[in-house]
C-alpha positions as CSV (number, residue, x, y, z in Angstrom):
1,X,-12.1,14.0,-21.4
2,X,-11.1,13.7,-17.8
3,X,-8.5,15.7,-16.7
4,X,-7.4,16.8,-12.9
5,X,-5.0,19.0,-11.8
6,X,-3.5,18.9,-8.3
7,X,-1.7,21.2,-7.1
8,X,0.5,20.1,-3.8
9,X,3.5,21.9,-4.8
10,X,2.8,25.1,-2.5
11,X,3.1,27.5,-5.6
12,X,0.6,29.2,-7.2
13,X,-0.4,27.5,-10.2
14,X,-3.6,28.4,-12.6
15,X,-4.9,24.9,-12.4
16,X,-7.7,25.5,-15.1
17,X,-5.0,27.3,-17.5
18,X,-3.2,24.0,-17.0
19,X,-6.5,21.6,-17.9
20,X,-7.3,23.8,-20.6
21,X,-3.8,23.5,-22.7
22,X,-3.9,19.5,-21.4
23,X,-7.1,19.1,-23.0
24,X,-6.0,21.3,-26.4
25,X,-3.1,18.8,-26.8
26,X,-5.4,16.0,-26.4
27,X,-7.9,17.5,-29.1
28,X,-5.0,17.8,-31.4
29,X,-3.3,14.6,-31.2
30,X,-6.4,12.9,-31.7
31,X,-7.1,10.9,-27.7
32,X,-10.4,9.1,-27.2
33,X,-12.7,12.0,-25.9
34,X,-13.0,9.5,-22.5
35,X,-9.5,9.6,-21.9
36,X,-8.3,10.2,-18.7
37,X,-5.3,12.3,-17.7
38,X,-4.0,13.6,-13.8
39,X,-1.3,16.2,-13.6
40,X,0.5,16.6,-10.2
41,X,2.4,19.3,-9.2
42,X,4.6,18.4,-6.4
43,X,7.5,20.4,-4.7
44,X,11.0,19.5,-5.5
45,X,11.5,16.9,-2.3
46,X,8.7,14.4,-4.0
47,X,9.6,15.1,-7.7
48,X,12.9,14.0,-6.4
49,X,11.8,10.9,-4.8
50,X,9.9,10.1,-7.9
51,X,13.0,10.8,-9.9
52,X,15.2,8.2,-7.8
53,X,12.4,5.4,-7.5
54,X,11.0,5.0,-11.1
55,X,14.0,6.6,-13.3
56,X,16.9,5.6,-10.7
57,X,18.2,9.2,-11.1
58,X,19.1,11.5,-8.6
59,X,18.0,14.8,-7.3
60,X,15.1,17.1,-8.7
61,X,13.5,17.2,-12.4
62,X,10.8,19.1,-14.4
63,X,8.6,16.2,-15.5
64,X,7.9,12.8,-15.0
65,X,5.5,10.9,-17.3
66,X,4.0,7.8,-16.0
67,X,1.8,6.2,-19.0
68,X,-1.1,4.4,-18.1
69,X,-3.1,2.0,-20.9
70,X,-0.5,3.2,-23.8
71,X,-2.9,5.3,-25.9
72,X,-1.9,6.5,-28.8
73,X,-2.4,9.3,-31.2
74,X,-5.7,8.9,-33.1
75,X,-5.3,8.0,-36.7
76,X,-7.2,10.5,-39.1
77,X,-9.4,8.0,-40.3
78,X,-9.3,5.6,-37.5
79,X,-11.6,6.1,-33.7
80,X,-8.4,6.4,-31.1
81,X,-8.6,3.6,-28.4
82,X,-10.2,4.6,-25.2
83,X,-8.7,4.4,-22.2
84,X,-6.3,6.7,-19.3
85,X,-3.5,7.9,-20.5
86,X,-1.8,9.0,-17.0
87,X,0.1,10.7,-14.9
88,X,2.1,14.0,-15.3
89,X,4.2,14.9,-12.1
90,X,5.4,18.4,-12.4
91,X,7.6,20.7,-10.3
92,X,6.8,24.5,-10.5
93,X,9.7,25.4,-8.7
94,X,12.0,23.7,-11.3
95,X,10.2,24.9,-14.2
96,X,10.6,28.2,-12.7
97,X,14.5,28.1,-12.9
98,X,14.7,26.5,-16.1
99,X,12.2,29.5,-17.5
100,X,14.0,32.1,-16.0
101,X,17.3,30.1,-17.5
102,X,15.3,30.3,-21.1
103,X,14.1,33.2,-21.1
104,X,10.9,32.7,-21.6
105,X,9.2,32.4,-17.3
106,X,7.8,30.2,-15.3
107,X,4.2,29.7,-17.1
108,X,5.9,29.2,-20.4
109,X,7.9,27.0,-19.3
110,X,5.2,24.9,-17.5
111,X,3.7,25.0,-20.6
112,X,6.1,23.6,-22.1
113,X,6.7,20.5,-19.6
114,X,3.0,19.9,-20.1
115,X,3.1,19.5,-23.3
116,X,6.8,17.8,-23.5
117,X,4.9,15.0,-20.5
118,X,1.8,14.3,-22.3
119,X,3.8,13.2,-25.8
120,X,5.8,11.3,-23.8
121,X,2.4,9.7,-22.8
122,X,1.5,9.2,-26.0
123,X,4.6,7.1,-26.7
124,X,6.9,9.5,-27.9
125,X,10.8,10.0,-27.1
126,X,13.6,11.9,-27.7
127,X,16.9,9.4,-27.0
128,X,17.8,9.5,-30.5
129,X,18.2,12.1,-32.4
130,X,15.6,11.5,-34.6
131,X,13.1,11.0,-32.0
132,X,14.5,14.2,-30.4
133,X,13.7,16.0,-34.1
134,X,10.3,14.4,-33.9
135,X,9.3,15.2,-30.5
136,X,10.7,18.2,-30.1
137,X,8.9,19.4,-33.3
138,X,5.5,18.5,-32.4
139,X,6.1,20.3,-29.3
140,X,6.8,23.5,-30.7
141,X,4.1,22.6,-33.4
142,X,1.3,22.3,-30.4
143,X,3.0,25.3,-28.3
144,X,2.2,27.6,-31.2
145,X,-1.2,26.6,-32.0
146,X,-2.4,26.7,-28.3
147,X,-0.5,30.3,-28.1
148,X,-2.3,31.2,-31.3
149,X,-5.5,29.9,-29.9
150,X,-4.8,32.5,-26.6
151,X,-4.4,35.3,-28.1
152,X,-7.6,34.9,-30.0
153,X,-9.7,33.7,-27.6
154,X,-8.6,34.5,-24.1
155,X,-10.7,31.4,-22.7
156,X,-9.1,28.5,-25.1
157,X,-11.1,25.5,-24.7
């Protein structure tokens, strides 16, 4: 799998923490071992610019998704198709708020978005409510494994 993390936000952000929990999704919805995935993390002036050109809404958000060749989650019995995946634009400074809102910090709540972008990536929604009960789900589903996986072994692959 390819995965890069750029970080042009001007926070602090553990960039291989990030690749690793990208790439443990990945494992566990089943993409192509070649597929490639770039997560940006921009400051708040470019998420926002992002925000207005491709979803026509304005000011600031925590994710953007921008599928690529519209993979899909690998069957259990079936190779997944090969292919890049896409792009993940993040804000730290966003996710920052909205952790400190939750309860739960920044990293978590990067996380989170990390996890929340790349389903969206694989095709998944959440407009009606029983996409929301899907998606939101799997999130939480994946969020506890890879939090499982970290606390017994400190470098999760």
């Amino acid at each position: 799998m390819s995965i890069e993390v750029l970080n042009e936000s001007g926070h602090e952000l553990d960039v291989r923490r990030l690749s690793q929990l990208a790439r443990f999704v990945m494992d566990e919805m089943r993409v192509h071992p070649q597929a490639e995935l770039c997560i940006k993390a921009v400051d708040e002036d470019t998420i926002a610019e992002l925000n207005g050109q491709w979803m026509e809404k304005e000011g600031p958000t925590d994710v953007l998704a921008f599928p690529m060749d519209e993979l899909r989650p690998g069957k259990v019995n079936e190779e997944p198709e090969e292919g890049v995946l896409g792009d993940l634009v993040l804000s730290p400074s966003v996710a920052e708020r909205q952790g400190v809102e939750a309860g739960h910090g920044r990293e978590a709540e990067i996380d989170l978005l990390t996890v929340h972008g790349i389903l969206h990536l694989l095709g998944y929604d959440h407009a009606e409510p029983e996409e929301h009960a899907v998606m939101f789900g799997l999130q939480d589903e994946l969020l506890g494994k890879w939090r499982s996986s970290a606390e017994t072994d400190p470098e999760p692959v």
